[in-house]
C-alpha positions in Angstrom: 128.5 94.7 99.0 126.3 94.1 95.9 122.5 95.5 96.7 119.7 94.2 95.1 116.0 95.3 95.0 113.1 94.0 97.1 110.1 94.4 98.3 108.7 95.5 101.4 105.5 95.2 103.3 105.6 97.0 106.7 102.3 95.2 107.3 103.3 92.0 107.2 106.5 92.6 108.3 108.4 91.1 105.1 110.8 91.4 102.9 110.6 89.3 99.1 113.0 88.9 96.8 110.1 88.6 94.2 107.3 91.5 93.2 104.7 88.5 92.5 105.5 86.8 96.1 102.7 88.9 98.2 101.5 92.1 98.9 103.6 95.0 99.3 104.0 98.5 100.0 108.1 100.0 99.5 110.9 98.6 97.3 114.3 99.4 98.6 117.6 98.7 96.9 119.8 96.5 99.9 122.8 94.7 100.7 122.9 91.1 103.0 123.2 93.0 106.0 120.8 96.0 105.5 118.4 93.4 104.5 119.1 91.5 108.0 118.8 94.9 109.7 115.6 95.3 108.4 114.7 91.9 109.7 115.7 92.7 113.0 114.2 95.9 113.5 110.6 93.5 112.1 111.1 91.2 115.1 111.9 94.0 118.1 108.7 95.8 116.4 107.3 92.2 116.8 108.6 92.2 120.6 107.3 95.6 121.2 103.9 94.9 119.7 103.3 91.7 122.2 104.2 94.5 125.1 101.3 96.6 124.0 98.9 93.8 123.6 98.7 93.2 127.5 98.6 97.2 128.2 96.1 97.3 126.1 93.8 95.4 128.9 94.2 98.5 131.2 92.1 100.8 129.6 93.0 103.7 132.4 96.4 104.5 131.3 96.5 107.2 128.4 98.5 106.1 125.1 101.1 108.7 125.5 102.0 108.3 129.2 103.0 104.0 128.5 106.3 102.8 127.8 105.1 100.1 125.8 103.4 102.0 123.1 106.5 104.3 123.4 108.6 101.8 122.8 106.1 100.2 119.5 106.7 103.7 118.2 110.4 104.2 118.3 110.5 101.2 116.4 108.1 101.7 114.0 109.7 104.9 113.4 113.4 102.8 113.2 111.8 100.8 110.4 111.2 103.7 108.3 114.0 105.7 108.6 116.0 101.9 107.8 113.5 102.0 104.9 113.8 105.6 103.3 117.7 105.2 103.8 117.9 102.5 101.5 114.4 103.0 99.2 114.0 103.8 96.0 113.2 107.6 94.7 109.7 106.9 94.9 109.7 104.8 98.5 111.5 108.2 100.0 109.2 110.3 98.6 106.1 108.3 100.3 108.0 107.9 103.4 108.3 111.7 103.7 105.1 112.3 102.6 104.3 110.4 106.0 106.2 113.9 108.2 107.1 111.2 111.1 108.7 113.0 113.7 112.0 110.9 114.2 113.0 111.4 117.3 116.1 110.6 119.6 115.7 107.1 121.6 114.0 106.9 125.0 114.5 104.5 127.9 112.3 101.5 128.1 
């Protein structure tokens, strides 16, 4: 399949086929269906996210022993690696800059 570049903003969760379209952060170089990858990993980090906001109301349960934020964190973590597989030079040099400690999956 024929890759193209875009631009990414983690933030926002987007992905622009033009530099002057918003903000951004990464530029990759993708195909149709690592771009829709991408995409998907942004909504289940979208899911994930609404999880943590209702933990968030219970103050008494420490960040590292939820599921939730677990779960926001693999993600996030997916996002990247999806990222630095298919960025440019400089988009996996930033992302390694970033030492995330990818790690194998856990249960939800």
């Amino acid at each position: 399949m024929e890759k193209r570049k875009y631009y990414v903003s983690v933030q926002s969760k987007s992905i622009m086929y033009n530099q002057g379209d918003a903000a951004y952060e990464l530029e990759i170089y993708a195909s149709e269906d690592e771009v829709e990858k991408l995409r998907s990993l942004f909504e289940e980090w979208e899911r994930a996210e609404e999880h943590t906001y209702f933990r968030a109301h219970y103050p008494g349960i420490p960040y590292h022993h939820d599921s939730e934020n677990d779960e926001y964190d693999f993600v996030l973590k997916e996002i990247y690696k999806t990222i630095s597989d298919i960025g440019t030079d400089e988009t996996k040099v930033f992302i390694a800059s970033m030492n995330l400690q990818m790690g194998a999956p856990k249960e939800f």
